[in-house]
N, C-alpha and C positions, 0 to 999 in steps of 0.2 A: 493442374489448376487447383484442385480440392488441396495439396498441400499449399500451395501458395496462401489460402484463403483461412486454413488453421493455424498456419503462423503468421498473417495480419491480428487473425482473432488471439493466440496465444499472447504475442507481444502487447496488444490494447490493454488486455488481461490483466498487466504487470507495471509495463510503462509505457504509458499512454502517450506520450509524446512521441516515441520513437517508431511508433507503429505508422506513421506518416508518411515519413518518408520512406519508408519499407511500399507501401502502397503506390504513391509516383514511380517508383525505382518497376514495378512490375503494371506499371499500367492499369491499374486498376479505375474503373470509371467513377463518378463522381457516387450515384445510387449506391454501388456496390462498397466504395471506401467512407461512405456516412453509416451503410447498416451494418458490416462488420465489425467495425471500429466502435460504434454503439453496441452493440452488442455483444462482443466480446470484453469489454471495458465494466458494464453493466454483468456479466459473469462474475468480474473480476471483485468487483465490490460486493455481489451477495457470496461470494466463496470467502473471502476472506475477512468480510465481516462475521460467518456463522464459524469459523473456523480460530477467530481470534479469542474467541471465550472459549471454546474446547480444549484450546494451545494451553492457555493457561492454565484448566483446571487440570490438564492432564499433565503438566508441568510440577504446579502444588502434588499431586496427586502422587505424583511418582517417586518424588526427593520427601516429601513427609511419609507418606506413606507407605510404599514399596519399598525405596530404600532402608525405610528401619526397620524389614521385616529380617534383612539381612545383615548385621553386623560387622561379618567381614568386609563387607562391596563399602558398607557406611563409611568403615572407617582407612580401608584403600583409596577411596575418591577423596577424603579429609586428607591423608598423609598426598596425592598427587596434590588436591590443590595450597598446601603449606609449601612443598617444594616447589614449583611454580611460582609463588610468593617470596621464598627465598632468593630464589635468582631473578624476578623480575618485580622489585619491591612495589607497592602501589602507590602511587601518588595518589595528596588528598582530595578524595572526589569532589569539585566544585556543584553542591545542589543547583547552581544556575550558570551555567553559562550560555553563550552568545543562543546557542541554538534553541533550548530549553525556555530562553526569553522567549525567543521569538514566536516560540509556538502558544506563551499564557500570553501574550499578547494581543495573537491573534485571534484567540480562543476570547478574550475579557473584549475588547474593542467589536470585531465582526462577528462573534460567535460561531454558531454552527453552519454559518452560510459562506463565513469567511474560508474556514476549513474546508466544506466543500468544492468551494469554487477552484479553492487552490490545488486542491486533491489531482487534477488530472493533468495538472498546468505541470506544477510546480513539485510538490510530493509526487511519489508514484502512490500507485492505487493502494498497494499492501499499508504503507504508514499513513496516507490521507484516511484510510477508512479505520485501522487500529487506532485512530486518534479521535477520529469521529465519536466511535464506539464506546472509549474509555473514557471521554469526559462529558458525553451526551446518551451516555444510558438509556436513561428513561423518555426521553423524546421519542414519539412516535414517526416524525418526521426527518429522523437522522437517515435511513436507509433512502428514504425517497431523497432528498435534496442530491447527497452522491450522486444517486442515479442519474437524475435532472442535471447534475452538473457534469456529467457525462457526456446527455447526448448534448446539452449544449457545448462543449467544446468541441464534438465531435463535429459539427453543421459548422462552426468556426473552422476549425483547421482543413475540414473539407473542402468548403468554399474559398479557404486560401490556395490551399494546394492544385484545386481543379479548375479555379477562374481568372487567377492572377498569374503573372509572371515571378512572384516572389516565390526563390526555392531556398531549401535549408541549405 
């Protein structure tokens, strides 16, 4: 039962939709698939919110700075990614397409509530909350709305799954 219950909570964690029907599929009761699902969803948004500014700087951090402690490694990973280039040339990166719309879109029209709401729906947790995070900084209220939009989807899809006849 206890594994059953860490991987409700792992999958909410990640992609929050899919942890649903993982939950019907094992029986899980109405109580039980609202606070897991809550809460491992709400995990999922403070790990990888504190986790997405670390990625990064340890990302900057490693290619500036470690790496050019090394010249040889520097300039190995240079000569791999030129070959790699040769044989798989790049096309010209388009600054906006369909996708990249659609997220300043909903970032400039709903803002950060728009992001949120979508986050558990429609993004999974990892890009609704790295998306949060990097265009709402400074907002105090960016980690809590996530949250909030959590357990409300969670009390949503619960009371789908536990009172209706509609299954996935």
């Amino acid at each position: 039962m206890f594994q059953k219950l860490l991987i409700l909570f792992l999958i909410s964690s990640v992609k929050f939709v899919f942890a649903f029907p993982f939950a019907l599929k094992y029986h899980f009761n109405f109580p039980t698939t609202l606070l897991v699902t809550s809460v491992g969803g709400i995990a999922g948004v403070l790990f990888f919110a504190f986790i997405s500014a670390e990625l990064l700087i340890f990302y900057h951090w490693f290619v500036h700075v470690y790496l050019a402690k090394f010249p040889k490694i520097h300039r190995f990973a240079k000569n791999v990614k030129k070959f790699y280039h040769k044989f798989f040339p790049r096309k010209q990166k388009k600054i906006f397409n369909k996708r990249s719309k659609r997220f300043v879109r909903i970032k400039q029209s709903w803002g950060l509530a728009g992001i949120a709401l979508l986050t558990p729906l429609l993004l999974s947790i990892p890009i609704g909350t790295f998306l949060a995070i990097r265009f709402f900084t400074r907002s105090k209220n960016t980690l809590l709305l996530l949250c909030l939009s959590v357990i409300f989807w969670s009390v949503i899809f619960s009371l789908i799954v536990h009172f209706t006849d509609i299954r996935y």
